[in-house]
MIPA-421579 format. One record per residue (C-alpha): residue in one letter; z, x, y. Coordinates in steps of 0.2 Angstrom, whole numbers, plus 5000, padded with zeros to 4 digits. Each point is the difference from the previous one (the first is absolute). Layout:
N
{atom "A"; {Z; X; Y}} ...
REM end
This chain:
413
{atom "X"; {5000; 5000; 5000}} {atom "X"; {4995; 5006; 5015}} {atom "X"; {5015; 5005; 5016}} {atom "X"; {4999; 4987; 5013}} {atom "X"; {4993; 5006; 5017}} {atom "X"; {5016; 4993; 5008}} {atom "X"; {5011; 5011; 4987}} {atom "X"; {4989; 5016; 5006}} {atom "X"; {5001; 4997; 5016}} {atom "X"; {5019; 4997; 5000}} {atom "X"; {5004; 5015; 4991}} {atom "X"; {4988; 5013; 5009}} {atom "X"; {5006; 4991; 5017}} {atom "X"; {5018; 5007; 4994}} {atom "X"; {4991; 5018; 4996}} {atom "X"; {4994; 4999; 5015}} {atom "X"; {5014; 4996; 5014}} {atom "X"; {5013; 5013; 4989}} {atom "X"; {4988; 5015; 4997}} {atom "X"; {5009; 5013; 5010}} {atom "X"; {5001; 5018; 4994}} {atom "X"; {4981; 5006; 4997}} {atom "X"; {4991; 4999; 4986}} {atom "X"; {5013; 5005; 4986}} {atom "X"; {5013; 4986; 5006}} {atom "X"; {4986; 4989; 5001}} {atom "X"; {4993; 5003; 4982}} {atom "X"; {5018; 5000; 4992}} {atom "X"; {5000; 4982; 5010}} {atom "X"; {4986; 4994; 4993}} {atom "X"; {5004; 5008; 4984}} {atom "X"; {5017; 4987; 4999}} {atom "X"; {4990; 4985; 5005}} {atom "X"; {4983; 5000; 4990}} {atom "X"; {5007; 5008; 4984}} {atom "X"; {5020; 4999; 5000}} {atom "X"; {5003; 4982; 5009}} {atom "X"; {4983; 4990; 4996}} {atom "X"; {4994; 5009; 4985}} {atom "X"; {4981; 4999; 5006}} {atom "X"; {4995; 5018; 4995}} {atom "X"; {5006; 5010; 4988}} {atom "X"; {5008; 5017; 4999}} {atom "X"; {4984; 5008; 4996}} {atom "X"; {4988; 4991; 5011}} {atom "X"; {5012; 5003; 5013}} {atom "X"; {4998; 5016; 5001}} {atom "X"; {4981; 5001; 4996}} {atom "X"; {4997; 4990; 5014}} {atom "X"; {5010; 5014; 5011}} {atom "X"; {4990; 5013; 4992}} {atom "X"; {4985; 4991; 5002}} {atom "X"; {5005; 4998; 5021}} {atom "X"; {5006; 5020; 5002}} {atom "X"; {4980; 5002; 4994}} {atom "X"; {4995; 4991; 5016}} {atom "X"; {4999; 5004; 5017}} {atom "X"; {5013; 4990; 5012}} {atom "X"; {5017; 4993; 4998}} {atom "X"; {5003; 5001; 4983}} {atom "X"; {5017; 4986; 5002}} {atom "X"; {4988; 4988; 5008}} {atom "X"; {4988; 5003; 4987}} {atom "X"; {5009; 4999; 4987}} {atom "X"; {5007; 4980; 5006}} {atom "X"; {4984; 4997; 5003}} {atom "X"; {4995; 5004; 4981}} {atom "X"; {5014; 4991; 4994}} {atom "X"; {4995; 4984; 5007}} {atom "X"; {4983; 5002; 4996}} {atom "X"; {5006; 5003; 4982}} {atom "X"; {5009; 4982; 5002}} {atom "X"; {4988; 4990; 5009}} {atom "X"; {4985; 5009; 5005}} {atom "X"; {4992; 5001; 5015}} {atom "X"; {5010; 4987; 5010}} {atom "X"; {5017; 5010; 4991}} {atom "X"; {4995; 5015; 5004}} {atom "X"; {4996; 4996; 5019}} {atom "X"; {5018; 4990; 5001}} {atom "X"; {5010; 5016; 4993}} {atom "X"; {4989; 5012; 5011}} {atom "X"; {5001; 4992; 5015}} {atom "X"; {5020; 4996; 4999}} {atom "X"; {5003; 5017; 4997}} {atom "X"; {4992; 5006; 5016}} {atom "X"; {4999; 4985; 5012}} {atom "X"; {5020; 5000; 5004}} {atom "X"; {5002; 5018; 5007}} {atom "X"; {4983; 4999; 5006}} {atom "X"; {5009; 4986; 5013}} {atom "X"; {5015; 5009; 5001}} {atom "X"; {4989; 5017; 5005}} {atom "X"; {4992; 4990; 5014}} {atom "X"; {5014; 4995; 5008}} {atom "X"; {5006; 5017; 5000}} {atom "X"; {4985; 5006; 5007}} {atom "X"; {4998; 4989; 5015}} {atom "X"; {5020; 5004; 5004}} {atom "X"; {4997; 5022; 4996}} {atom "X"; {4984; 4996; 5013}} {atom "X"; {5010; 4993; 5015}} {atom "X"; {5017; 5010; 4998}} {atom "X"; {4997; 5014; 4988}} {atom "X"; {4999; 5012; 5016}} {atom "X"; {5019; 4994; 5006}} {atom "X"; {5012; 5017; 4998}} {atom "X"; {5011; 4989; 4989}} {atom "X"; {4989; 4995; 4987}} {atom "X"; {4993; 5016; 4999}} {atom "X"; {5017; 5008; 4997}} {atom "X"; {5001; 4985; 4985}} {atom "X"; {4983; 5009; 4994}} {atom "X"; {5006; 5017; 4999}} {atom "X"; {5012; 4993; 4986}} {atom "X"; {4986; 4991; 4991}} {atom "X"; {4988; 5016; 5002}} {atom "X"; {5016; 5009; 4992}} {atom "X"; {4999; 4987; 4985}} {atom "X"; {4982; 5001; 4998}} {atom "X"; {4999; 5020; 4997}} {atom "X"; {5014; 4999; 4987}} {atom "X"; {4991; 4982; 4992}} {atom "X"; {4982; 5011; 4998}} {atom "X"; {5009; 5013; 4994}} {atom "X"; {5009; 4989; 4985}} {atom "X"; {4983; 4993; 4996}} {atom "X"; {4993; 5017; 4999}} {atom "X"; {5017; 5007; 4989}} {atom "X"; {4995; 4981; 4988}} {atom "X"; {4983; 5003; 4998}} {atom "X"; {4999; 5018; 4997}} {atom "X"; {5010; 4997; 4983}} {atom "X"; {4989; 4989; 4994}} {atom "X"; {4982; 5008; 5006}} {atom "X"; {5004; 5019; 4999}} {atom "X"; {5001; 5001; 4980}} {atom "X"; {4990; 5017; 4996}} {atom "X"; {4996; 5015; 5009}} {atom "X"; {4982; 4993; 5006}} {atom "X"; {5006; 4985; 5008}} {atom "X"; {5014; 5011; 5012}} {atom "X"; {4984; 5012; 5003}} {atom "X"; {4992; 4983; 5006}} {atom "X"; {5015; 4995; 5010}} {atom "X"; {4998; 5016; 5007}} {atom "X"; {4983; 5001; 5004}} {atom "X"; {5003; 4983; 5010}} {atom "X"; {5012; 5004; 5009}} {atom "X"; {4992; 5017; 5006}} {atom "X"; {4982; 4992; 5004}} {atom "X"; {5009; 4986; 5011}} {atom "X"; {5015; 5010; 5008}} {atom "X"; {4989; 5016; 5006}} {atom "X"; {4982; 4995; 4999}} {atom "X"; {5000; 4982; 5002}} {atom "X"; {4989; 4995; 4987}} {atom "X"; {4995; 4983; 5000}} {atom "X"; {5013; 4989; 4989}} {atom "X"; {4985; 4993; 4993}} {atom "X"; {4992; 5015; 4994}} {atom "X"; {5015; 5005; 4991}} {atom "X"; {5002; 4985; 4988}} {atom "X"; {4982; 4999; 4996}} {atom "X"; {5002; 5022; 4997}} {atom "X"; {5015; 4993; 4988}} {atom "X"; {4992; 4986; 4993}} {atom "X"; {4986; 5007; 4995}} {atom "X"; {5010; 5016; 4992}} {atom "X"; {5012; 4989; 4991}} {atom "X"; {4984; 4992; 4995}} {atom "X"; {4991; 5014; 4993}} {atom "X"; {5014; 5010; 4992}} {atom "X"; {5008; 4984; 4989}} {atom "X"; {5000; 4999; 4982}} {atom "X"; {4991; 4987; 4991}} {atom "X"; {5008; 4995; 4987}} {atom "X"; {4993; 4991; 4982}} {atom "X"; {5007; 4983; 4996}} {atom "X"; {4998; 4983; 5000}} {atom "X"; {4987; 4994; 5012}} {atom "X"; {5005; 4991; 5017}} {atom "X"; {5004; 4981; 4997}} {atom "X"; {4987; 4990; 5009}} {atom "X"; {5005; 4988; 5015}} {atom "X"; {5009; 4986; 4994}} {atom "X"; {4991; 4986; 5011}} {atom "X"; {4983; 5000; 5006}} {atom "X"; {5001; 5007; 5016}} {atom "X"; {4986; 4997; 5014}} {atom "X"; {5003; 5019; 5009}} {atom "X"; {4986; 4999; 5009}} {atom "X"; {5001; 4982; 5008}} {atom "X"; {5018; 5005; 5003}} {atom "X"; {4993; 5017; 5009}} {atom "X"; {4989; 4991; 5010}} {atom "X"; {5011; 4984; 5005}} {atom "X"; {5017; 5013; 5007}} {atom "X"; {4988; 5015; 5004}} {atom "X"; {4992; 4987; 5013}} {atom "X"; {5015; 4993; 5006}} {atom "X"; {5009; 5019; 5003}} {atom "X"; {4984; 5007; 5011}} {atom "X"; {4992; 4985; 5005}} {atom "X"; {5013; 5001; 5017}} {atom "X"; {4994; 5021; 5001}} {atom "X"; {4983; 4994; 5001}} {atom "X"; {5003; 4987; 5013}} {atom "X"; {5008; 5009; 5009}} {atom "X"; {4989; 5013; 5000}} {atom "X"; {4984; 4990; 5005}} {atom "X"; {5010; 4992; 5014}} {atom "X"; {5001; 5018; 5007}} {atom "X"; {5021; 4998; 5002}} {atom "X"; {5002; 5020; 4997}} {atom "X"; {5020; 5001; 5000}} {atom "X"; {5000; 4987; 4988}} {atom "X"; {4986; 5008; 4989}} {atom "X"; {5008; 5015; 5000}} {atom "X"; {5017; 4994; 4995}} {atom "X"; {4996; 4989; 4986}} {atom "X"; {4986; 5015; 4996}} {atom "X"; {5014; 5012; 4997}} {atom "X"; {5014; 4988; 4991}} {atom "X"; {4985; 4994; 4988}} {atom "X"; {4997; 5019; 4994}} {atom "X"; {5019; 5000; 5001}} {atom "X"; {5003; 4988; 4985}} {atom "X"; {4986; 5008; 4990}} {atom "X"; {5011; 5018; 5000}} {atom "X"; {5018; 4993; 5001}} {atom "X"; {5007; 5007; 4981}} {atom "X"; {5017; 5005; 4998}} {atom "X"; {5006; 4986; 5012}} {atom "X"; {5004; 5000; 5019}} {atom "X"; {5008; 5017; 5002}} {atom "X"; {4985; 5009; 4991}} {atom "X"; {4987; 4994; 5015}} {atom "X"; {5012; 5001; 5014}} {atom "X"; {4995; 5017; 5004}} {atom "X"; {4982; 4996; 4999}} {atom "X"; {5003; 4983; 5012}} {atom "X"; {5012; 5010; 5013}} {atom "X"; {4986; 5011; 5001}} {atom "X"; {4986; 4990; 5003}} {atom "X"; {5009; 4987; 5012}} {atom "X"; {5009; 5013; 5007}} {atom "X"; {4988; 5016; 5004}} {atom "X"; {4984; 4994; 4995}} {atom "X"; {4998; 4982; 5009}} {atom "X"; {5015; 5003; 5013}} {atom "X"; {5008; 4980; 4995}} {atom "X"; {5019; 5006; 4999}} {atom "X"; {5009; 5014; 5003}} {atom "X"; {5012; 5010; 4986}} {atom "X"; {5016; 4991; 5006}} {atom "X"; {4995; 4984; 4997}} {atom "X"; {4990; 5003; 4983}} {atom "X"; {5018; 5006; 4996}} {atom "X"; {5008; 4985; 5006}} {atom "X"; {4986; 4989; 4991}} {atom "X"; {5006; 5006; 4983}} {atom "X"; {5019; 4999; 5006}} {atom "X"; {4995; 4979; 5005}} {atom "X"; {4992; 4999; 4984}} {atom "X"; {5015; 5006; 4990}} {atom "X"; {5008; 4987; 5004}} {atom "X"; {4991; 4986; 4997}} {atom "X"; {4996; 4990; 4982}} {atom "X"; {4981; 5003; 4993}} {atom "X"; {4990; 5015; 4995}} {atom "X"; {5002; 5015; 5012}} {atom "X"; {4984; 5001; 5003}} {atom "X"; {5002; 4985; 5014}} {atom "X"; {5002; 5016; 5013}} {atom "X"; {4981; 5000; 4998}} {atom "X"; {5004; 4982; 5010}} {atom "X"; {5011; 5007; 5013}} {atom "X"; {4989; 5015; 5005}} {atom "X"; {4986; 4989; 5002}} {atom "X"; {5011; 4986; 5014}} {atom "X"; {5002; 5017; 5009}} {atom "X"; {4984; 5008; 5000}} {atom "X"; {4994; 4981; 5005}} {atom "X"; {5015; 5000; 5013}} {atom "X"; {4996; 5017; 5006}} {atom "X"; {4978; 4995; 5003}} {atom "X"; {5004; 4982; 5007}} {atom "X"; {5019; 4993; 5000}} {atom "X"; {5006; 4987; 4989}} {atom "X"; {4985; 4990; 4997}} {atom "X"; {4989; 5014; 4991}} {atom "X"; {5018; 5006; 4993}} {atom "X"; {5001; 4984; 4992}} {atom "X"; {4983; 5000; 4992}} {atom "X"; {4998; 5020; 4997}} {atom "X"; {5017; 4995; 4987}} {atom "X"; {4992; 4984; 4992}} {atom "X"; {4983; 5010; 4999}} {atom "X"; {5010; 5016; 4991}} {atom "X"; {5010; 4988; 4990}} {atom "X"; {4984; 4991; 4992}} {atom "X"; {4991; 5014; 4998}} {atom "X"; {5015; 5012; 4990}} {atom "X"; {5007; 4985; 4989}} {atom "X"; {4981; 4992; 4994}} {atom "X"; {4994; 5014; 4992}} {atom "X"; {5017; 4998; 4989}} {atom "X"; {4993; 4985; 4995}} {atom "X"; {4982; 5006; 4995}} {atom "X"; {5009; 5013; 4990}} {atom "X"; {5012; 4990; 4989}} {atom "X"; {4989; 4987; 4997}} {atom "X"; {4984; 5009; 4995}} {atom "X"; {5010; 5011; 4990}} {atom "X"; {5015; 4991; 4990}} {atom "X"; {4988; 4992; 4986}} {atom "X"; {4999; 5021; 4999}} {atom "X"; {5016; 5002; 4999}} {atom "X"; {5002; 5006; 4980}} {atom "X"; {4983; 5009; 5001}} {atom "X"; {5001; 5010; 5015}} {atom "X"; {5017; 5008; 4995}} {atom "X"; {4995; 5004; 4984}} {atom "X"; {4988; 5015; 5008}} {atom "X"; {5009; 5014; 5001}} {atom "X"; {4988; 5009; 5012}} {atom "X"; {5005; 4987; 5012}} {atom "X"; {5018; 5003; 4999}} {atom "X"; {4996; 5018; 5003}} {atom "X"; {4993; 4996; 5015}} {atom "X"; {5015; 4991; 5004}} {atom "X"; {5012; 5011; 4995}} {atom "X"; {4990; 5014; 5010}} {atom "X"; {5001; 4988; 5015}} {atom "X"; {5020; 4997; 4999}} {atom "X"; {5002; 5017; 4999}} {atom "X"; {4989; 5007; 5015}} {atom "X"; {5012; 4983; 5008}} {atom "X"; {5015; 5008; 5000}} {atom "X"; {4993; 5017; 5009}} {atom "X"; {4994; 4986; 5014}} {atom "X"; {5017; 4993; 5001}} {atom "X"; {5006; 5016; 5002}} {atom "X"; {4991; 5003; 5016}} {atom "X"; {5005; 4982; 5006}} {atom "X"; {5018; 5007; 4995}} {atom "X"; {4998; 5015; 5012}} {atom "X"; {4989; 4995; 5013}} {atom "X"; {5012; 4984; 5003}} {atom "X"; {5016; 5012; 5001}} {atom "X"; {4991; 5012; 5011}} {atom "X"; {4997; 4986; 5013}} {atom "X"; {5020; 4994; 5000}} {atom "X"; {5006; 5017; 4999}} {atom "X"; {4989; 5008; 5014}} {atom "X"; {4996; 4992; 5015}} {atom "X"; {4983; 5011; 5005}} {atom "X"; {4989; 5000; 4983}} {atom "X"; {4982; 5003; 5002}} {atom "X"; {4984; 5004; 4992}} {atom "X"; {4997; 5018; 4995}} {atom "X"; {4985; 5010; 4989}} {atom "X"; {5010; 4998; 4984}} {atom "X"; {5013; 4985; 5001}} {atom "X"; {5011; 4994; 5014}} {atom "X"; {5008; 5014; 5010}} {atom "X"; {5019; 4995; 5006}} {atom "X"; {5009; 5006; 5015}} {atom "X"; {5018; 5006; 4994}} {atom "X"; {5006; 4999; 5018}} {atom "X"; {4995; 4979; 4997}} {atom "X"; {5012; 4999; 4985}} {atom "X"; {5011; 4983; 5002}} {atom "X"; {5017; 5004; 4992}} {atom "X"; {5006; 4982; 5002}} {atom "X"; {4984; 4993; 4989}} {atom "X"; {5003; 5013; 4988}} {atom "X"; {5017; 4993; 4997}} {atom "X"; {4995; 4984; 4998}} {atom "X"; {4989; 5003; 4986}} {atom "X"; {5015; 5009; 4992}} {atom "X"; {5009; 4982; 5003}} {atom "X"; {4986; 4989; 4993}} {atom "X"; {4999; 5014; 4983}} {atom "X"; {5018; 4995; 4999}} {atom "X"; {4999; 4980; 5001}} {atom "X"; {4984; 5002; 4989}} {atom "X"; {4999; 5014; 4988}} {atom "X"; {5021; 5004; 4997}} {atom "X"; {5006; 4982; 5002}} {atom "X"; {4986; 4989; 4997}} {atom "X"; {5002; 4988; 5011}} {atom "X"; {4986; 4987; 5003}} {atom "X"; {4983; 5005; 5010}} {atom "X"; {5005; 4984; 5011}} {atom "X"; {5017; 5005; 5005}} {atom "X"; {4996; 5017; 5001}} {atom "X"; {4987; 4996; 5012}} {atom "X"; {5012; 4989; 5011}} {atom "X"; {5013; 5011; 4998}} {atom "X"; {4991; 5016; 5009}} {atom "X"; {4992; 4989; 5013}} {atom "X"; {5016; 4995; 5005}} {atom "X"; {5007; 5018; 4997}} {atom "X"; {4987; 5009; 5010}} {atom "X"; {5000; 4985; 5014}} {atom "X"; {5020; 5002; 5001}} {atom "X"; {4996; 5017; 5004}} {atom "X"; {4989; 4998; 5015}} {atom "X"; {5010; 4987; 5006}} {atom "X"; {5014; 5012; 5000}} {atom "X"; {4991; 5014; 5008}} 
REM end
């Protein structure tokens, strides 16, 4: 019997409002309700489905809700589980957007933002210390990490370049491996109906906007729509390729408030990957006030959560097949590794601009002014390792708390 729409949409409404904590929390959450609680996968087709999302570009949580519905319903499921995992903080990010835009330049709540930025280093840095254990398995894979984190720190390689370069090595140098042959889909997909129909509906608006001649526009949907085709390892993984392209390449925001995007994002429920939503109100802000804000956001939000979509649904009846190639999961494996050395230069390039107050670009990396170091910043990442790392306390509260830490401070000084 099939799981009435109504159900679905109860339980990923739930998901949805509750899913604090990035994309571990948010898949151990999921992980309670759709197997524990309700019983509508199984162990094993739980975590297939994860597998099958960690292949994919984007926001593997969001990906994997939207699966599960699919697996219940269909279509129609898998749009109500997709949607109600990112449509909440999406809201939520929008308000915090239009309020960063109108007082974010106010001395206090830029003291309230030294603690967040605080936060944020020692949060990259956990993900980082996470992943690493499970990606870095062999010698190749910490030369991959290494590599990664060389090309992007010092040369500045495209983050692009680098996970095709480790795809296509984790590609080439798997092992295939004799056995049974790769079970056929277990429903009669229509793949290229379904490529058509949701390829259509994610560039259609890049091609309107392109003929209409709106160049700002253009170029912000343009840049978030090649965004979603390289986003694996998740939110962290891309951040360094994003802060570099809104940043220095197009000019849309400057490293302060991309910092401040990802501390916002932090705290709200929904994939991580909704700064992409917050970096483009600004850039929008920035071009033509709150108007253009308001649409550049919608414009980056459709065109980073539809190609999800395209991607689960053209690939689930895939699912069983496409994880039985083991050239594919080299690919992947090479790909998480090479993530973790692009984290690492998040990691660094994110303490670099708490800790030091003059960072600019040199031949071979950022080049720091000692004489800029901020003694006070440096001990409020000490604070947030603390509350994070020692004593575990929640992200939420330990977001709040240095807010109000480092705004108590300022108020006091």
């Amino acid at each position: 019997m099939d799981t009435p729409l109504s159900q679905i949409f109860a339980t990923f409404a739930r998901i949805g409002l509750i899913s604090f904590g990035g994309p571990a929390a948010q898949i151990s959450l999921m992980h309670a309700e759709l197997v524990e609680r309700h019983k509508w996968l199984t162990e094993q087709q739980f975590l297939q489905a994860l597998s099958f999302c960690m292949l994919l570009p984007g926001p593997e949580a969001m990906q994997l809700a939207t699966y599960a519905g699919w697996k219940l319903r269909g279509v129609p499921g898998g749009l109500i589980a997709g949607l109600l995992f990112v449509l909440p903080g999406a809201a939520v990010i929008m308000g915090l957007a239009f309020g960063y835009a109108f007082f974010g330049d106010l001395p206090l709540v830029q003291s309230l933002f030294a603690g967040i930025k605080a936060a944020v280093v020692v949060v990259v840095l956990r993900a980082l210390w996470r992943l690493s254990h499970k990606a870095l398995a062999a010698l190749s894979s910490w030369v991959l990490a290494g590599l990664a984190f060389a090309a992007l720190f010092f040369l500045s390689v495209p983050f692009p370049l680098i996970i095709a370069a480790a795809a296509l090595w984790g590609f080439l140098t798997a092992r295939e491996t004799a056995g049974a042959p790769a079970p056929a889909p277990q429903r009669r997909p229509r793949t290229l109906a379904t490529i058509g129909v949701w390829g259509t509906l994610w560039l259609a608006p890049l091609a309107l906007l392109w003929l209409s001649g709106a160049g700002f526009l253009t170029e912000l949907a343009l840049f978030f729509s090649q965004l979603a085709v390289v986003t694996f390892g998740g939110a962290y993984a891309v951040l360094a390729y994003m802060t570099q392209a809104a940043v220095e390449t197009h000019g849309w925001l400057t490293t302060a408030q991309m910092i401040d995007a990802l501390g916002l994002a932090e705290t709200t429920p929904g994939p991580l990957i909704l700064v992409t939503q917050f970096v483009g109100f600004l850039a929008g802000f920035a071009e033509g006030g709150t108007g253009l804000a308001t649409v550049a956001a919608l414009l980056t939000l459709w065109v980073t959560f539809t190609p999800c979509f395209l991607w689960i649904f053209a690939g689930a009846p895939y699912l069983e097949t496409l994880l039985a190639r083991p050239r594919l999961n080299g690919a992947f494996a090479a790909i998480s590794a090479s993530v973790v050395g692009v984290i690492l230069n998040l990691s660094v390039w994110f303490a670099l601009h708490v800790i030091f107050a003059d960072v600019s670009p040199a031949r071979f990396g950022p080049a720091v002014s000692l004489a800029s170091l901020q003694p006070g910043n440096l001990a409020l990442i000490a604070l947030a390792a603390v509350l994070l790392l020692a004593l575990r306390l929640p992200l939420i509260a330990v977001l709040a708390l240095m807010a109000a830490i480092a705004g108590g401070a300022e108020f006091l000084v």
